[in-house]
C-alpha positions in Angstrom: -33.6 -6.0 -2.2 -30.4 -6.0 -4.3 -31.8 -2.6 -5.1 -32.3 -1.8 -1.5 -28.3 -2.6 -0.6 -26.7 -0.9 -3.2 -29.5 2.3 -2.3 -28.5 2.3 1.6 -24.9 1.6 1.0 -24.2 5.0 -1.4 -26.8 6.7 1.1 -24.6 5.7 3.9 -21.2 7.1 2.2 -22.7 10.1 1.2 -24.0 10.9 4.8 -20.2 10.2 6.2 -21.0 6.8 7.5 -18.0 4.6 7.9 -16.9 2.8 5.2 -17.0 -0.5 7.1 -20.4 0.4 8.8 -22.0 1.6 5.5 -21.5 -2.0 4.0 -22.5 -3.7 7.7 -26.0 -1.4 7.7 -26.7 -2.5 4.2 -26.4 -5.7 4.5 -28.3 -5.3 7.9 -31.2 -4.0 5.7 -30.9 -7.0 2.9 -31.0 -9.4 5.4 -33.8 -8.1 7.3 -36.0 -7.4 4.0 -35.3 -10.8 2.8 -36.6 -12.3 5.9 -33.0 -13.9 6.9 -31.6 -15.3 10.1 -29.0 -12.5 11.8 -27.1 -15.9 13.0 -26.1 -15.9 9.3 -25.0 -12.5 9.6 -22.8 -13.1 12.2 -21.4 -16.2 10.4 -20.1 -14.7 7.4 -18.4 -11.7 9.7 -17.1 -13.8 11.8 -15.9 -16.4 8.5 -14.2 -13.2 7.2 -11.7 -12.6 9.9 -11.1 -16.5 10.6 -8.5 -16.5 8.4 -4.5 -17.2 9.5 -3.3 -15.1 6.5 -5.1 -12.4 8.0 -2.8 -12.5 11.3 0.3 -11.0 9.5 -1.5 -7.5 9.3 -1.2 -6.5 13.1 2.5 -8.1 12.6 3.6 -5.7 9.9 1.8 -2.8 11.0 3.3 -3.5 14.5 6.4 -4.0 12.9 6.4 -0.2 11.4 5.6 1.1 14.0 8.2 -0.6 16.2 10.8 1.4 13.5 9.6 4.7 14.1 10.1 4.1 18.1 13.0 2.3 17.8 14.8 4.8 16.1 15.4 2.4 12.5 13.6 4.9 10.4 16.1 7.3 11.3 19.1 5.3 10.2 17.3 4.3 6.8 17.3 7.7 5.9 20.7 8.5 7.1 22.3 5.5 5.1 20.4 7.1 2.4 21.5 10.3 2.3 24.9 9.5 2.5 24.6 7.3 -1.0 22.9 9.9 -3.1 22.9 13.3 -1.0 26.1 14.3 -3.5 23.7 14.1 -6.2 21.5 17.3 -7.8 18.4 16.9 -5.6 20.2 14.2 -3.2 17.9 14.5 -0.2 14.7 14.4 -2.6 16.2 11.2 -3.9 16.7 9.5 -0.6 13.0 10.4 0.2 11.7 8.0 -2.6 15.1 5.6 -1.6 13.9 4.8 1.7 10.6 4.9 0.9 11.4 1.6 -1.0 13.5 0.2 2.5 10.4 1.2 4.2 8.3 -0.4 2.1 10.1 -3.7 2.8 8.5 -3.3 6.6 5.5 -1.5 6.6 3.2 -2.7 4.2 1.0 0.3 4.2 1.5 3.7 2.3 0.5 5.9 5.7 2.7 4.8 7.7 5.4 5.6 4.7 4.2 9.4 4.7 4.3 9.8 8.3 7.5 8.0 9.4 9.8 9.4 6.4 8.0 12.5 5.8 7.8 13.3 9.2 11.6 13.8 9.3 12.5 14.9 5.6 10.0 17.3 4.8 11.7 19.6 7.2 15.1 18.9 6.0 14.1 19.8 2.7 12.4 22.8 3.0 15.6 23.6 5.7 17.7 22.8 3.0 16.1 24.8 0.2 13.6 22.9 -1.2 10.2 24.3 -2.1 7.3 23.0 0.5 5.1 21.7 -2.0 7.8 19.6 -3.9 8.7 18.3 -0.4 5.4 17.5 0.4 4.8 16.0 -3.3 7.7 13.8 -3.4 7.0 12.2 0.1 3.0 11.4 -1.1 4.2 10.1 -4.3 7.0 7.8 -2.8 4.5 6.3 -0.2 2.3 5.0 -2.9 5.5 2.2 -3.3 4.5 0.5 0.4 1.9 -1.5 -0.7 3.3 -2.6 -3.8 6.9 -3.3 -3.0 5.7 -6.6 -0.4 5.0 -7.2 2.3 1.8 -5.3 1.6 -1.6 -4.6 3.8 -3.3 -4.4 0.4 -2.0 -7.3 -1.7 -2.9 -9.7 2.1 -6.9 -8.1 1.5 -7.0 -9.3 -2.1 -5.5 -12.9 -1.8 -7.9 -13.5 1.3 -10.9 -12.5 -0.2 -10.3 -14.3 -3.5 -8.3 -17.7 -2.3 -4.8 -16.5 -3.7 -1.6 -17.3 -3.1 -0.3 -14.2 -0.5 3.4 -15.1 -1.4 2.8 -14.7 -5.1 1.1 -11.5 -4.5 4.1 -10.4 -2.8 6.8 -11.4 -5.4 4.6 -10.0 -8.2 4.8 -6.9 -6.4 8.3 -6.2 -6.5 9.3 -5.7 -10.1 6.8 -2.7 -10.2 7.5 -1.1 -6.8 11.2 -1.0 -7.6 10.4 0.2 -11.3 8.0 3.0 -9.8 11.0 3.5 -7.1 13.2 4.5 -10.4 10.9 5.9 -12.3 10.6 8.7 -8.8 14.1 9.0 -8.6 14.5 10.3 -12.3 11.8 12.6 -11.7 13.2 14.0 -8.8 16.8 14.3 -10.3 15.1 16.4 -13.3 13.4 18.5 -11.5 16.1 19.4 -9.2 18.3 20.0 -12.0 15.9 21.9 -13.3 15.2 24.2 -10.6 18.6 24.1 -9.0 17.9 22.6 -5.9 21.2 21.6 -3.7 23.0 18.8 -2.8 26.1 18.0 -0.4 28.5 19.9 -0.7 30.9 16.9 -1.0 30.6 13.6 -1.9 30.4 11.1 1.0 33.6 9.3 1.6 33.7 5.5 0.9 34.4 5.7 5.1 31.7 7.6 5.6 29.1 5.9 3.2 30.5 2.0 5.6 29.9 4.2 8.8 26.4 4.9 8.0 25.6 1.1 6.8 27.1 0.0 9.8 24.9 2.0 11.5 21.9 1.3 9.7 22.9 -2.7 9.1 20.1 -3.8 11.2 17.6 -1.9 9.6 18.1 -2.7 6.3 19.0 -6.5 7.4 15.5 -6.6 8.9 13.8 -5.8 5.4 16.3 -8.2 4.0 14.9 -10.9 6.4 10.8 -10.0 5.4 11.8 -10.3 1.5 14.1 -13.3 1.2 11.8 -14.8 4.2 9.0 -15.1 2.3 10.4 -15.0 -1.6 12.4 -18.0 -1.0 9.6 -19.9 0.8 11.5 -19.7 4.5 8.2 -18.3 6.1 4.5 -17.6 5.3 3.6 -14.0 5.4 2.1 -14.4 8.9 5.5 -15.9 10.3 7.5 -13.3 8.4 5.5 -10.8 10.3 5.6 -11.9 13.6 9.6 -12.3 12.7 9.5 -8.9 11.7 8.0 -7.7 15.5 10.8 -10.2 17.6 13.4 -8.7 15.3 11.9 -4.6 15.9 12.0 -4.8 19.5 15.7 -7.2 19.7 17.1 -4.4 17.4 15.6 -1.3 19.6 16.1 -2.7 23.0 19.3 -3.9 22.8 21.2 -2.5 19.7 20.4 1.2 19.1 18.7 0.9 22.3 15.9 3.7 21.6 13.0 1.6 22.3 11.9 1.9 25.9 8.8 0.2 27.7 6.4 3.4 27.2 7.2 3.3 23.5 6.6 -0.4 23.2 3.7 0.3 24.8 2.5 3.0 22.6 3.5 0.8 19.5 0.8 -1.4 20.8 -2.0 0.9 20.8 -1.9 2.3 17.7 -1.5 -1.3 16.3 -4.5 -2.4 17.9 -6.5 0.8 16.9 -5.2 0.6 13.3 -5.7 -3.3 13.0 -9.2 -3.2 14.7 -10.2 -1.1 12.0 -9.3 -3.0 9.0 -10.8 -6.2 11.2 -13.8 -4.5 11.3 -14.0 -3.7 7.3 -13.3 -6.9 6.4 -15.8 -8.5 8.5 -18.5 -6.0 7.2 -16.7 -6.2 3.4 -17.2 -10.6 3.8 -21.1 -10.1 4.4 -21.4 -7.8 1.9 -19.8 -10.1 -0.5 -21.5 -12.8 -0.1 -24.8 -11.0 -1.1 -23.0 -10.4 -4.0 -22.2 -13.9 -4.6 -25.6 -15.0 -3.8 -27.2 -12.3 -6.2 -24.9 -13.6 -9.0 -23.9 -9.8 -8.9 -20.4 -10.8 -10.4 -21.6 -13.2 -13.4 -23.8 -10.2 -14.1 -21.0 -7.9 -14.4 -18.8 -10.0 -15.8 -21.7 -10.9 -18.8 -22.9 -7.0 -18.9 -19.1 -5.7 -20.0 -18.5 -9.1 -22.2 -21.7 -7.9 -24.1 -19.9 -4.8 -25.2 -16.6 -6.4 -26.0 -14.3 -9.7 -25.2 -11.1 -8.1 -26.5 -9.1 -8.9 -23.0 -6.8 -5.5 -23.7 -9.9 -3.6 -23.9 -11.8 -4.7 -21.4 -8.8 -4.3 -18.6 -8.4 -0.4 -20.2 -11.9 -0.6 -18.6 -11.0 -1.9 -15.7 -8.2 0.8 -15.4 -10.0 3.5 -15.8 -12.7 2.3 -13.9 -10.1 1.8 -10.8 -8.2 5.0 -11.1 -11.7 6.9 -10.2 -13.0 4.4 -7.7 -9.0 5.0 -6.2 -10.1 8.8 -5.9 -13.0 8.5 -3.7 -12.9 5.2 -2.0 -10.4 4.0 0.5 -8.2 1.1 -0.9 -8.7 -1.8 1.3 -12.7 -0.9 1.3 -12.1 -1.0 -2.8 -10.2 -3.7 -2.9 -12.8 -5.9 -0.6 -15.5 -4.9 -2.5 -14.3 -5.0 -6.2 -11.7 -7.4 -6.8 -13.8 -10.6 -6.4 -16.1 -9.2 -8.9 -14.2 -7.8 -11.6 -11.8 -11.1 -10.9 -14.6 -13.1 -12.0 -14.6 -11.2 -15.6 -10.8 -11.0 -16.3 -10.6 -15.2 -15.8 -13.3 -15.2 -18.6 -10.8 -13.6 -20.7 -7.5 -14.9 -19.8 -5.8 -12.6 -17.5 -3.7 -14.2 -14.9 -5.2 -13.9 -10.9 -2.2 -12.4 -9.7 -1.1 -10.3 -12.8 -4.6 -8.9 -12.1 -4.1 -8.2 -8.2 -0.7 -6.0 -8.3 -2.8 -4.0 -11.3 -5.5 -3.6 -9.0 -3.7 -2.7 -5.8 -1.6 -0.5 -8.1 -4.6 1.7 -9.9 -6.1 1.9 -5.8 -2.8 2.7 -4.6 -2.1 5.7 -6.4 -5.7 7.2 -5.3 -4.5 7.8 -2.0 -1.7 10.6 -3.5 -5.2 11.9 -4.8 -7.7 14.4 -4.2 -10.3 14.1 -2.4 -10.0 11.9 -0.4 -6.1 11.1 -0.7 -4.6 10.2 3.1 -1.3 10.4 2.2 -1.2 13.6 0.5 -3.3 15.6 3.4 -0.6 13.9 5.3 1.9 15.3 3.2 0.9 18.5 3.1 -0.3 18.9 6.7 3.8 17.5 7.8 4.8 20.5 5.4 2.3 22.8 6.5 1.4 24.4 3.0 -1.6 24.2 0.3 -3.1 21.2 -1.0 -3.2 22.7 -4.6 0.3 23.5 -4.7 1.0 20.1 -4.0 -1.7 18.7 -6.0 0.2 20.3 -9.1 3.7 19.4 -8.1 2.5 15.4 -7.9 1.3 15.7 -11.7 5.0 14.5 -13.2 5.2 11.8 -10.5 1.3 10.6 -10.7 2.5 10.4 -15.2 5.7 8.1 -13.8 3.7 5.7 -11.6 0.9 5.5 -14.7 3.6 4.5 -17.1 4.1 1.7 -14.8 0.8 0.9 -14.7 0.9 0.8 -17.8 3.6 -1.7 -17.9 1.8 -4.1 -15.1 -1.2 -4.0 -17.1 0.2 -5.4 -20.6 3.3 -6.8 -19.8 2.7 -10.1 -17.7 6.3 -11.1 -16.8 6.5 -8.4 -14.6 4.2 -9.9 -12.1 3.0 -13.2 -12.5 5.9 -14.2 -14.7 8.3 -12.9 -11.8 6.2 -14.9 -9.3 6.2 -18.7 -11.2 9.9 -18.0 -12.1 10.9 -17.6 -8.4 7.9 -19.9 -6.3 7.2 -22.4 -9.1 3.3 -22.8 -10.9 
């Protein structure tokens, strides 16, 4: 029967079926062959979702959305295009600079492409800029909103495994801010290299307060999620709901931008979007247990042990293993499905939980800026309105960036986990 899942679930994908439904009608099929009550079935869904942690993702997709209506997006990227528009490829800069702001809100890499590409992709190809590096830059810079916390992602993973969320989170900003300037210097070459403009002038020290004071708000409301949770203020699921009090305060009554129909429409796209991922996690907590009943994760974990218990080896592996998974499979559906398995063989060897859950979410992350099945690069390139293989081959220098830091995450623990017990303690 363990036969008889995997079978139906990789029919299921191939045929189109739903991620979430491919691992629900599996499992249907296990349970029926195996002659088990349904009522357990509908336990282990339900035992998925019945989680508070789990509350904060509504709140921070609500919480992005509530930017783009409320006009806050808009004065990110103003504020910062007024800090580095002076500089060789200034407005390609700002892409990736408040791409990291964003990121502070969001938690999810869509919502990155759509909100800030959807206003400067045309500024840059008004500007001068070619479509494809537009598009490319804006795909790239996404991939930091699940790292840099809070972070849709990073929430799946701790659930699923019994981590610590806030951990996740602080673990995740050394690397987002490292794959934040590691984008920047790739931008600034290739502008230089190709010429591409910049402000005429330099913003005046007036100019540069102006724009803050516009944006001060904005940027105090991802200043609020960060220190909120870093500093142990809030959970994640308080920081969130914080996070949607403060969007609709800040567009009602300060830029007052947000209006009733808007609020409205904020609410339905963050009940579709949440039901969604509801609904895959559900399906993804049946399917695991399976799993865990099957012994499916000792028997990976003692399958790759048998071939070598070198811990840098096995988590090149692991890497590589990810980075094609990342390519075809969406990342929370990954994520759900692989971490608690291949969490079970790093322990064996040493790695640290959460060390191991920013390099997961990381190697998954950057599959979305990926064909085939990247989202945030069709995005991309359908905001832009040009050829997927252009843009494909202008990501290449970026994609070599974010793997360095991979790279880093991976072998370097004090970057995540060292970062985490420094600021929240063992």
């Amino acid at each position: 029967m363990v036969a008889v899942l995997f079978i139906t679930f990789i029919v299921c994908l191939a045929l189109g079926v739903p991620v979430a439904f491919s691992l629900g009608l599996s499992s249907l099929v296990y349970f029926i062959g195996n002659d088990m009550s349904l009522y357990m079935f509908a336990q282990r869904f339900f035992a998925g979702l019945n989680s508070f942690t789990l509350l904060c993702i509504p709140g921070f997709v609500f919480a992005g959305s509530l930017m783009n209506q409320g006009g806050i997006t808009e004065r990110l990227i103003g504020f910062c295009n007024k800090i580095v528009g002076h500089i060789t490829g200034g407005l390609a800069i700002a892409n990736v600079v408040a791409s990291m702001l964003f990121a502070g809100i969001s938690g999810t890499a869509l919502a990155d492409t759509v909100s800030v590409g959807g206003v400067l992709i045309p500024s840059m190809k008004k500007e001068g800029y070619d479509a494809d590096f537009s598009c490319a830059v804006t795909a790239a810079s996404s991939c930091i909103g699940p790292i840099i916390p809070p972070s849709v992602p990073m929430i799946m993973a701790a659930t699923m495994t019994g981590l610590s969320v806030s951990k996740m989170f602080v673990a995740g900003m050394v690397p987002g801010i490292l794959m934040g300037l590691g984008m920047i210097f790739v931008s600034w070459y290739i502008s230089k290299k190709r010429h591409y403009p910049k402000a005429e002038k330099r913003s005046t020290l007036k100019e540069v307060l102006v724009s803050a004071k516009e944006s001060f708000f904005a940027i105090l409301m991802t200043l609020i999620i960060l220190s909120g949770i870093c500093f142990g203020f809030v959970t994640p699921t308080e920081a969130s709901i914080l996070a949607v009090v403060y969007g609709i305060f800040v567009g009602f009554f300060i830029y007052k931008e947000l209006t009733i129909p808007r609020l409205i429409e904020s609410m339905k796209s963050t009940v579709t979007s949440s039901a969604g991922i509801m609904v895959l996690v559900g399906m993804a907590n049946v399917f695991a247990y399976i799993l865990t009943k099957e012994q499916i994760p000792q028997m990976v974990a003692d399958a790759m042990l048998s071939l070598t218990s070198n811990k840098y080896i096995i988590l090149i592996l692991i890497n590589l293993l990810l980075v094609f998974v990342g390519m075809f499979m969406e990342t929370i559906a990954a994520i759900l499905i692989l971490f608690p398995v291949l969490l079970n063989l790093v322990l064996m060897v040493g790695v640290d939980p959460i060390q191991f859950g920013v390099m997961v979410v990381l190697n998954l992350v950057l599959g979305l800026c990926t064909p085939p099945v990247g989202v945030c690069l069709f995005a991309a390139t359908n905001i832009g309105e040009t050829k997927l293989t252009g843009v494909v081959k202008e990501l290449i220098p970026y994609l070599i960036s974010n793997f360095i830091v991979l790279g880093l995450v991976t072998f370097v623990p004090f970057l995540t986990s060292g970062i985490a017990e420094m600021l929240l303690g063992a």
